[in-house]
C-alpha positions in Angstrom: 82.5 115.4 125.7 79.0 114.4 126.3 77.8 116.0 129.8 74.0 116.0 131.9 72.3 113.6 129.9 72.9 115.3 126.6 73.3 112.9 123.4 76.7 112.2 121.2 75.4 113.1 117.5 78.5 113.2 115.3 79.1 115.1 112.3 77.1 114.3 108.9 80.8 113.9 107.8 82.0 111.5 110.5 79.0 109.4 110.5 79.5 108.9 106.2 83.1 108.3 107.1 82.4 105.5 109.8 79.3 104.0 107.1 82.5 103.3 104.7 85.1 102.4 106.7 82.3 99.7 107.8 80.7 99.1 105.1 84.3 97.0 103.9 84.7 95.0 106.4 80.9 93.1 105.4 81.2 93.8 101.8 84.0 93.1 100.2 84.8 94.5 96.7 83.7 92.0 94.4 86.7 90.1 92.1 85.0 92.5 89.2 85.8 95.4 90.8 89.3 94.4 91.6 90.2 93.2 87.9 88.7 96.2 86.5 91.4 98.5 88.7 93.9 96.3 88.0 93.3 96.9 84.2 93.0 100.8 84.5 96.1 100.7 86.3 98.2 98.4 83.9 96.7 99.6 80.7 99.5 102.2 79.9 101.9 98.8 78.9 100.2 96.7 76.4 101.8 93.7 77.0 100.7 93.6 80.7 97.6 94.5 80.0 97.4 91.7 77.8 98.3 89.6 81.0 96.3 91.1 83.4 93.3 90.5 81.0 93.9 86.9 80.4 94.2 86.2 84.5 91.1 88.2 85.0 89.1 85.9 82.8 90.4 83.1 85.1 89.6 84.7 87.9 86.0 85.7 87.2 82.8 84.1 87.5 81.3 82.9 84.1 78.1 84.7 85.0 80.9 88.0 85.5 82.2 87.7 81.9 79.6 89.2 79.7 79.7 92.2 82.2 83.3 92.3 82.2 84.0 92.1 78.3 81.1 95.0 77.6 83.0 97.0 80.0 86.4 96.4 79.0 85.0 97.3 74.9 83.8 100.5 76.4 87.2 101.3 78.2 89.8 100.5 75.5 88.4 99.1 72.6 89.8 102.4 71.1 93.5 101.3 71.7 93.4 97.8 72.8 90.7 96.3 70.3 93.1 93.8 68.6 94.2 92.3 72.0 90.4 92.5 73.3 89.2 90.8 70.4 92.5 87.8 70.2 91.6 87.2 74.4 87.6 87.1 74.4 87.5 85.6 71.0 90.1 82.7 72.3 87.9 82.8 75.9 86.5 79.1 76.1 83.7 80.4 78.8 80.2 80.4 78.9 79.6 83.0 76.7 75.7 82.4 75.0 76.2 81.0 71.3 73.3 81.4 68.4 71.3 78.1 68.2 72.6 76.2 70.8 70.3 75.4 74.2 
């Protein structure tokens, strides 16, 4: 309780708390964000991750793509490279292509 005229200063630990718990209701997580924890969470069942992959890519940005595929090469390409490479390769988005432009 804050008595004579002295200041409230909360804790280092209160104010980080209240900067987060704030911080989400102006910034959103982005759609990347979301699809990328979706895909960490489904990827012990490879047919759903095979899914969940195919909806993100209809639910991302074209400029989120390229981001998106480099991330999910570093994250499973060692166990999921055939199903990265049959999705991305089949992806009709607006990934760059040599000599065109």
């Amino acid at each position: 309780m804050v008595t004579n005229g002295e200041q409230f200063k909360p804790s280092r630990a209160a104010a980080s708390n209240l900067f987060i718990s704030l911080s989400f209701l102006h910034f959103p997580p982005k759609m990347l964000d979301y699809v990328k924890l979706i895909l960490m969470k489904v990827s012990f069942n490879r047919a759903l991750f095979e899914k969940e992959l195919r909806k993100a890519l209809k639910m991302l940005m074209p400029a989120e793509v390229p981001d998106f595929r480099s991330w999910c090469y570093q994250q499973f390409a060692r166990i999921y490279r055939t199903i990265l490479k049959r999705v991305f390769g089949n992806f009709q988005g607006e990934f760059p292509v040599a000599g065109v432009g």
